[in-house]
Legacy VTK file of the C-alpha trace (Angstrom):
# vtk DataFile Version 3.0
C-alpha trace
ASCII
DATASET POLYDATA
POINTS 457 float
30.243 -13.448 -1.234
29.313 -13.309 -5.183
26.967 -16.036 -4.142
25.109 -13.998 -1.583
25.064 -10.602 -3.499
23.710 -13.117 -6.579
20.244 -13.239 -4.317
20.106 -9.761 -3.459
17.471 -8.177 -5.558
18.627 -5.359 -8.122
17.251 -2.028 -8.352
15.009 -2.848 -11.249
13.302 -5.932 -9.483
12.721 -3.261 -5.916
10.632 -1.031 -8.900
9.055 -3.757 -10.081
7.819 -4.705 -6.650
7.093 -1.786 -5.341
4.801 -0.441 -8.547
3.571 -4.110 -8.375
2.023 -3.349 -5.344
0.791 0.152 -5.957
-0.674 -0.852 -9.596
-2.155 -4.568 -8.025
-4.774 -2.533 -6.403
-4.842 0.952 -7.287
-5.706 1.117 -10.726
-8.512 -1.280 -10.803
-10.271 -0.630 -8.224
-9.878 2.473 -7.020
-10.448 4.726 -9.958
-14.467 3.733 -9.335
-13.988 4.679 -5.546
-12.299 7.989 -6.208
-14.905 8.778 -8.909
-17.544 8.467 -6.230
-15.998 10.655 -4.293
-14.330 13.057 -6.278
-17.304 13.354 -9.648
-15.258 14.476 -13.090
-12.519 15.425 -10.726
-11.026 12.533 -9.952
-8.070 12.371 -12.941
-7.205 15.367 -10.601
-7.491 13.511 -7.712
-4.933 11.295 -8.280
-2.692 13.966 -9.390
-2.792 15.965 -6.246
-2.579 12.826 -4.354
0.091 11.486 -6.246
1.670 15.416 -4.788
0.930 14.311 -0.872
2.272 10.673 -1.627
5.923 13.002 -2.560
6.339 14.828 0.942
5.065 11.649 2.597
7.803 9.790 0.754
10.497 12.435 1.621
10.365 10.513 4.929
10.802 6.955 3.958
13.347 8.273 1.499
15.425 10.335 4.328
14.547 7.065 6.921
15.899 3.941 4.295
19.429 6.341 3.493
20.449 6.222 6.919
18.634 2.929 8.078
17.829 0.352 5.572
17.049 -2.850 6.318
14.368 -5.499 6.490
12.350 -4.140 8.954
11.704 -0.884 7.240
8.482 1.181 8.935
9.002 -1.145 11.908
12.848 -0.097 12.392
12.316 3.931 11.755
9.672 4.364 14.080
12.016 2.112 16.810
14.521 4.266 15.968
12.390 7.764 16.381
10.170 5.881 19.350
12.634 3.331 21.085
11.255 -0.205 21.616
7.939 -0.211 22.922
4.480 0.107 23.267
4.435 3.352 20.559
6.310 1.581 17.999
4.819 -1.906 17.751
1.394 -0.565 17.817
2.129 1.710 14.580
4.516 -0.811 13.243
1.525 -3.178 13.570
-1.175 -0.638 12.043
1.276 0.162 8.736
1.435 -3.925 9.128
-2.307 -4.362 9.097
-2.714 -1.862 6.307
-0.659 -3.840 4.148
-2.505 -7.011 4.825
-5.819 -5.351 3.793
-4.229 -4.199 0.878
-3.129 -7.629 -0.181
-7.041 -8.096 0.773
-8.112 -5.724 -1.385
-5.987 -7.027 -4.683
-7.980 -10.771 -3.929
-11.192 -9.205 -4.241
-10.228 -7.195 -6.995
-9.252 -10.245 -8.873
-12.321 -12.210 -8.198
-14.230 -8.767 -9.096
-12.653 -8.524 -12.717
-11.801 -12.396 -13.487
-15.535 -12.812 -12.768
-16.050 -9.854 -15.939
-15.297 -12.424 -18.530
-18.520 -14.533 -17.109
-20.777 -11.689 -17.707
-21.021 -12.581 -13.036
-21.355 -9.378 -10.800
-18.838 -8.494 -8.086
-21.611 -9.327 -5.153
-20.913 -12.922 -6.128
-19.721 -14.865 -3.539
-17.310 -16.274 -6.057
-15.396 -13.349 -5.701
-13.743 -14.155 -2.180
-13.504 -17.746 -3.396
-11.817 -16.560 -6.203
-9.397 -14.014 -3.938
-8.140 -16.719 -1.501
-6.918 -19.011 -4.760
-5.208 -15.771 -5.637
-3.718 -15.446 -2.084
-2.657 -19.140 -2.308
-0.684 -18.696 -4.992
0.894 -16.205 -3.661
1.626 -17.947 -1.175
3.160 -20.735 -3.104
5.848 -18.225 -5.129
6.944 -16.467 -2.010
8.238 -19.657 -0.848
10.075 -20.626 -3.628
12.802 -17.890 -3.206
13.711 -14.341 -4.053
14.746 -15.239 -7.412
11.330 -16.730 -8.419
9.738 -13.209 -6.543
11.892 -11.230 -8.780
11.568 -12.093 -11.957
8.014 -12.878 -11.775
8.063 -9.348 -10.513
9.456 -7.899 -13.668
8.171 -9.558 -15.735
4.369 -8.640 -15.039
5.178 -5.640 -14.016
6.202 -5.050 -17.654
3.212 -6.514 -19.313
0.637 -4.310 -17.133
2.664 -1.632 -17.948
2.789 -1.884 -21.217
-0.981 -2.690 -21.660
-2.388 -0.309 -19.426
-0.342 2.813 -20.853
-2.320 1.232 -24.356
-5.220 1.519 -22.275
-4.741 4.814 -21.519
-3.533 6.452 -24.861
-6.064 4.783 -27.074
-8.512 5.989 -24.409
-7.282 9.770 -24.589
-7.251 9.454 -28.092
-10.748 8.447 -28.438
-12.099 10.530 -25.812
-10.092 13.684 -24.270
-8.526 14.535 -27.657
-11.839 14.572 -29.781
-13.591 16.151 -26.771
-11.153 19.129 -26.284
-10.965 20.029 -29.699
-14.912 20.516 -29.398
-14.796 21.882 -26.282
-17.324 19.229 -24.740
-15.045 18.189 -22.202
-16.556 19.305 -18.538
-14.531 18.129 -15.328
-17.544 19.815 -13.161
-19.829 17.427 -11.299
-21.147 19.245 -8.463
-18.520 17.775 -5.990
-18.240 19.359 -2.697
-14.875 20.111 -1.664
-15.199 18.023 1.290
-15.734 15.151 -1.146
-12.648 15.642 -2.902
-10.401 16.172 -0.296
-12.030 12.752 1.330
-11.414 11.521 -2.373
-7.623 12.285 -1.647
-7.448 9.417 1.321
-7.994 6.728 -1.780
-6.130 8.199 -4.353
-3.451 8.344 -1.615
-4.125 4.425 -0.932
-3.440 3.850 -4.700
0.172 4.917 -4.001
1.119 3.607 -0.925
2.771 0.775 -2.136
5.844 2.522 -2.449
6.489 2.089 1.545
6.739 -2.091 1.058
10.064 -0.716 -0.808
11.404 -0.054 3.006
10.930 -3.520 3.919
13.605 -4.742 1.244
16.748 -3.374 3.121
18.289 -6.979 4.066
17.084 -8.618 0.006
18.198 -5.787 -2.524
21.894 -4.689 -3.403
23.242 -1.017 -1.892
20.282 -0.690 -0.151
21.614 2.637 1.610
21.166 4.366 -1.925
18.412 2.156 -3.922
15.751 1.970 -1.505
15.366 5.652 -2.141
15.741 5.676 -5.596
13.293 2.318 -5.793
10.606 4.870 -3.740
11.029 7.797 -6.443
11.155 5.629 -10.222
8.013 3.755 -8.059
6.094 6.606 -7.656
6.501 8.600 -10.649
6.024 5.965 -13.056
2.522 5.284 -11.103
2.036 9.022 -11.136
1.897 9.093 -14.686
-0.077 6.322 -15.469
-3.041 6.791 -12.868
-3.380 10.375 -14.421
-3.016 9.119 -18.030
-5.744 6.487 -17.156
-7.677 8.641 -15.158
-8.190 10.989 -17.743
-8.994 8.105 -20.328
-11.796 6.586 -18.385
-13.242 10.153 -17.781
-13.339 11.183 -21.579
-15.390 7.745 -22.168
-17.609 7.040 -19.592
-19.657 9.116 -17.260
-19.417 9.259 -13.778
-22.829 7.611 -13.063
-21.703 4.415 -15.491
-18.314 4.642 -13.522
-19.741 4.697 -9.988
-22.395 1.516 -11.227
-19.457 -0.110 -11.941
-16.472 0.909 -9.219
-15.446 -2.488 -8.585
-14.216 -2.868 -12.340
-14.733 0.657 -13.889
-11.140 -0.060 -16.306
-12.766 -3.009 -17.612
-15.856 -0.525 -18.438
-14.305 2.064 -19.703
-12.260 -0.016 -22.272
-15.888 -0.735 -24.135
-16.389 2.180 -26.530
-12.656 2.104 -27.149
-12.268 -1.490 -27.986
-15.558 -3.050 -27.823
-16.034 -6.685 -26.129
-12.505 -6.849 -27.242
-11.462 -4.531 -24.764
-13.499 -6.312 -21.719
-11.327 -9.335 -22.403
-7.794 -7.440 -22.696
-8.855 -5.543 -19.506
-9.731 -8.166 -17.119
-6.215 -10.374 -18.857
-4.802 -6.946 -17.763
-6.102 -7.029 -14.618
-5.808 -10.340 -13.608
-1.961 -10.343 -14.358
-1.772 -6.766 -12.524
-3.933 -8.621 -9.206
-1.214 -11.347 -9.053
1.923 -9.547 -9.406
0.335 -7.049 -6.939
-0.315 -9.910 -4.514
2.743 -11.542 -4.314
4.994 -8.050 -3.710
2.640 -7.038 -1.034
3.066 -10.585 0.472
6.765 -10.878 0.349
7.274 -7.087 1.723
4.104 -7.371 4.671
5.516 -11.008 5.403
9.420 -9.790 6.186
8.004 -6.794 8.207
5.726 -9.268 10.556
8.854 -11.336 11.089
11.251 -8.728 12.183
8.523 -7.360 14.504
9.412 -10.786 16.143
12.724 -10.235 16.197
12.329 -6.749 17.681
10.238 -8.437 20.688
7.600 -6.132 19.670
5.209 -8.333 19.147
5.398 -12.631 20.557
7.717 -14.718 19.203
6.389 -17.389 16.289
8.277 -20.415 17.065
9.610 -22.685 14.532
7.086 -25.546 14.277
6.209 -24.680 10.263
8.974 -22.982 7.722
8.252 -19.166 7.377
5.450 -18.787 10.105
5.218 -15.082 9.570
4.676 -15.498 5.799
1.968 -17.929 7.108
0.447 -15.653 9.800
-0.155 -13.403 7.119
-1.435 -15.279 4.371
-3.973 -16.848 7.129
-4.901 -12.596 8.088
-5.264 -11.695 4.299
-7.579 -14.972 3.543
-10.020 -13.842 6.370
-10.112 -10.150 5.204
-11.286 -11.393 1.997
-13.829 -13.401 3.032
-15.249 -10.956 5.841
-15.251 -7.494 3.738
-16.397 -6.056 0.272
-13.791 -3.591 -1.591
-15.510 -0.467 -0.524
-14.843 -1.468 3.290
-11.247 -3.120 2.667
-10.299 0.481 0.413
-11.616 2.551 3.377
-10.509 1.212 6.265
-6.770 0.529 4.581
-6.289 4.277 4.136
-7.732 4.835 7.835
-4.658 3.063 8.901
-1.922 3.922 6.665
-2.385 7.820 7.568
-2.447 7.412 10.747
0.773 4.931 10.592
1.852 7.771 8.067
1.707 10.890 10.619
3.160 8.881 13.052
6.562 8.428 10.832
6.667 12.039 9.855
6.389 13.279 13.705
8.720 10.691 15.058
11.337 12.102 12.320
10.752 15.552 13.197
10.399 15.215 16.663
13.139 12.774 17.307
15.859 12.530 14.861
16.786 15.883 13.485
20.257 15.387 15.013
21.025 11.967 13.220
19.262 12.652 10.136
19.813 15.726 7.864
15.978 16.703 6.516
14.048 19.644 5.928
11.555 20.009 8.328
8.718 21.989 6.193
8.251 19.187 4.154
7.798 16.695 6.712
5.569 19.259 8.552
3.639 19.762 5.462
3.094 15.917 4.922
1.850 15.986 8.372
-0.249 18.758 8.038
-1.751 17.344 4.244
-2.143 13.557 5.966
-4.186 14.967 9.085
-6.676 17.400 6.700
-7.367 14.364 4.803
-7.588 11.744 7.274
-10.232 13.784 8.925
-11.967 14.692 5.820
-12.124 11.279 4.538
-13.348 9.669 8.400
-16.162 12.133 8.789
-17.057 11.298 5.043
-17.207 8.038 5.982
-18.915 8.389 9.525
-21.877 9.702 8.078
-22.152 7.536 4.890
-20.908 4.305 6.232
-20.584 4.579 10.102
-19.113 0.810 10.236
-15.717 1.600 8.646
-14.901 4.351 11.256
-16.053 1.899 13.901
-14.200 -0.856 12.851
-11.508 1.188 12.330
-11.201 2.248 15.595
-12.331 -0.451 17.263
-8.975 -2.181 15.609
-6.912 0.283 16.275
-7.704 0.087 19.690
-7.312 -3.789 19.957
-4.053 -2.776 18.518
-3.099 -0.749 20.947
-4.475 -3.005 23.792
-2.583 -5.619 23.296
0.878 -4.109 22.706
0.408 -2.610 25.559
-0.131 -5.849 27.150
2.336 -7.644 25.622
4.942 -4.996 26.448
4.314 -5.462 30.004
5.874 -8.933 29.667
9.377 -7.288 28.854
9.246 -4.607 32.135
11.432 -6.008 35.089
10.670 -4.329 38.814
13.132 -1.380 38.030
10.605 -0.061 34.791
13.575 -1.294 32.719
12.021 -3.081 29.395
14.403 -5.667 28.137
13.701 -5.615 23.858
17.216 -6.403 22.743
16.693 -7.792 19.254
17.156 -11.311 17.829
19.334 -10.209 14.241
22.505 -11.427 12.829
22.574 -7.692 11.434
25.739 -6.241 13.335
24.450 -2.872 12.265
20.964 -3.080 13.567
22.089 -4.837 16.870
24.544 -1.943 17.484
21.224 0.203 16.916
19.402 -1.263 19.275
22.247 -0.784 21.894
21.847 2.365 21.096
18.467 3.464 20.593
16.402 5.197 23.604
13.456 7.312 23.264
9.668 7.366 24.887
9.116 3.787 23.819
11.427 2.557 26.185
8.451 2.471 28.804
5.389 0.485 27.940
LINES 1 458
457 0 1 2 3 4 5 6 7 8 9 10 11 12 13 14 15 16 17 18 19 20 21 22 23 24 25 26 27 28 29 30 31 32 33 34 35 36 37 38 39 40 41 42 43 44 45 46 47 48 49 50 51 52 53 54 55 56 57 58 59 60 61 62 63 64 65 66 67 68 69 70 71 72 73 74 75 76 77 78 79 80 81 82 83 84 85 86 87 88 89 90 91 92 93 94 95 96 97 98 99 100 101 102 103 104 105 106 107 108 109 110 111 112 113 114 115 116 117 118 119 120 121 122 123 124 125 126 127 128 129 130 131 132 133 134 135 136 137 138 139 140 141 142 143 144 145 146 147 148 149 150 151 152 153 154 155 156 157 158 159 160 161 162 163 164 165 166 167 168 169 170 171 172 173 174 175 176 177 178 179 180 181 182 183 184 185 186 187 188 189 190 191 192 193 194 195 196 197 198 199 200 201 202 203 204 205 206 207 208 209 210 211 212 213 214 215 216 217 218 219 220 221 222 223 224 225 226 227 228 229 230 231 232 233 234 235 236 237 238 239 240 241 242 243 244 245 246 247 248 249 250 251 252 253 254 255 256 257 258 259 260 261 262 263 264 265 266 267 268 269 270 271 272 273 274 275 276 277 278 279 280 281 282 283 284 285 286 287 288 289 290 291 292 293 294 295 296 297 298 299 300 301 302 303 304 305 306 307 308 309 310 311 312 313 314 315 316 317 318 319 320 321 322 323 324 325 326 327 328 329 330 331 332 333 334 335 336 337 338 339 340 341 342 343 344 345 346 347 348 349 350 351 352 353 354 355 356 357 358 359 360 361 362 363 364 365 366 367 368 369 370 371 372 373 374 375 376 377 378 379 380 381 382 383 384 385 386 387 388 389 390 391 392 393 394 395 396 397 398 399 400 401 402 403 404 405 406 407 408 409 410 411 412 413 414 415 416 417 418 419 420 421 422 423 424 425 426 427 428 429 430 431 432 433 434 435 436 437 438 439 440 441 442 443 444 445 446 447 448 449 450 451 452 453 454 455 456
């Protein structure tokens, strides 16, 4: 038994996974895309986001207490939905959302690695670039949870550490100086539209925290530090996207921050450090990218295989070792290739809110007698989620009409072919037979138990 809980990974190691993930993409990247939307407000914009990202997390929090496990999203919405058609198509969207988001780290590599060549991000050396990133990846999730772990930690640490220098030797050379001579202006002209759109990014830049859920089988007393993983996760992101924010705002303007989005940190270090600072960004960057890469692998990777075990999606046979960590490495490697950061950002927070409203309603709707929750919170992270979901895909309908299209022309496919596929486990009677493959004796008693809509496809 020692030997088995020696594996598990500790409470520290969830963190540094989680704010792996959430710091891989968000920081880098996504400050540019917010500023677009959002003008001088954007430090704001990721603090009221960071606000939306708490009632959403309520949820997962109240969800991994009474159900952890390895299939995290995937098992709470079979528990709120039953097995079926409704849960493995937004089992497979929260899936899919993760897999763009290990997109959008590649890209983000290639973007900023590219930085220290004086090379733009339209290169195509940046999706070359993106899939050796994904490689490797590939490579350390293979090699164990160990290996995951402490690589984990130990560049989590280092980003940490550099990025909150970043972001007080920014505030010190711009807020501070600026305040005192009351220069500083956070007005930009920015529609209000624009900044709650703004919100569907920012929102993006946190959503790491829900690969946490999909660590219930790998990391010790899950039933209490699955929560606590979500909360340290997302406060110690909270503070250091506003701290950062608020740096890069004091020292560049927003036009300079737009023209360079797709590595606005490594920008905005300039007047602070000089060429100096370009170099210690895109080092910061690059070791941010990988770290980010390999959590979002390991967590998107367990929840595609216990799909298969759930029957809600086909089964992946056994002809190569770890086929669903394969399946999507293969997903993530096209994604690069096919789409630019803009598209990958946009589309990834399409999906996640959707996936997101989905877990709050199947909570509220389904569960309030085996789960003990407040129900104005989760109806207020419904409520925030839909305003800004609809904010963001009109935004985006009129500025970019292909994201919304592709969007729902995937979500749709999605949909299709669950729907399909489910039709393959309906005998004569309407019964659906979905009785998990798990050694779990807890989940298998679960899905004994569980009934709900889902249980029809």
């Amino acid at each position: 038994m020692k030997g088995v809980v020696d594996k598990k990974l500790s409470l520290v190691g969830s963190i540094s996974l989680g704010t792996g993930v959430m710091i891989g993409a968000g920081i880098f990247v996504l400050m540019g895309q917010v500023a677009e939307l959002a003008g001088r407000f954007f430090p704001l914009a990721f603090l009221v986001g960071a606000c939306v990202t708490g009632f959403s997390a309520y949820s997962y929090v109240k969800f991994s207490n009474a159900y952890p496990s390895s299939g995290g999203v995937a098992r709470f919405l079979r528990k709120a939905y039953g097995p079926g058609t409704v849960t493995g198509t937004f089992s497979l969207l929260m899936y899919v959302s993760m897999v763009i988001a290990e997109s959008l780290v590649a890209r983000t590599f290639g973007a900023y690695t590219l930085r220290l060549f004086d090379i733009e991000s339209s290169s195509v050396l940046v999706p070359i670039l993106g899939v050796l990133l994904i490689t490797l990846a590939f490579v350390i999730n293979i090699s164990g949870n160990r290996i995951i772990e402490a690589s984990a930690t130990l560049t989590a640490s280092i980003k940490i550490l550099g990025i909150a220098t970043l972001a007080i030797a920014g505030l010190a050379a711009g807020v501070l100086p600026a305040v005192k001579s009351g220069t500083l202006e956070m007005t930009d002209g920015v529609t209000t539209a624009g900044f709650v759109a703004a919100l569907a990014l920012s929102i993006l830049a946190y959503k790491g925290f829900t690969t946490i859920t999909n660590q219930g089988g790998d990391i010790v007393d899950p039933h209490r530090n699955i929560g606590r993983s979500i909360i340290f996760s997302i406060l110690i992101c909270t503070l250091i996207y506003v701290a950062l924010a608020l740096s890069v705002a004091a020292n560049l303007g927003i036009p300079e921050i737009v023209a360079a989005k797709d590595y606005a940190l490594a920008e905005a270090a300039r007047p602070v450090f000089g060429d100096l600072g370009l170099w210690f960004t895109v080092i910061l960057a690059i070791v941010a990218t990988v770290s980010g890469l390999i959590a979002s692998v390991f967590s998107a990777s367990r929840l595609l295989a216990m799909l298969a075990r759930m029957k809600q999606i086909p089964g992946m046979g056994s002809r190569v070792a770890n086929p669903a960590l394969m399946v999507t490495v293969l997903l993530a490697i096209t994604l690069t290739i096919l789409f630019d950061l803009t598209r990958i950002a946009a589309i990834g927070a399409i999906f996640y809110l959707v996936m997101d409203i989905a877990i709050h309603w199947g909570l509220l709707r389904y569960l309030r007698k085996e789960i003990d929750f407040n129900p104005v919170i989760v109806l207020s992270a419904i409520l925030f989620d839909t305003v800004i979901l609809a904010a963001f895909f009109v935004l985006k309908f009129k500025s970019d009409p292909l994201v919304p299209i592709v969007s729902l022309f995937g979500m749709a496919m999605v949909i299709g072919a669950e729907r399909l596929f489910m039709t393959t486990h309906t005998d004569s009677n309407g019964v659906m037979h979905m009785e998990m493959e798990m050694d779990d004796p807890e989940m298998a008693r679960d899905d004994r138990e569980m009934k709900g809509p889902g249980d029809k496809p």
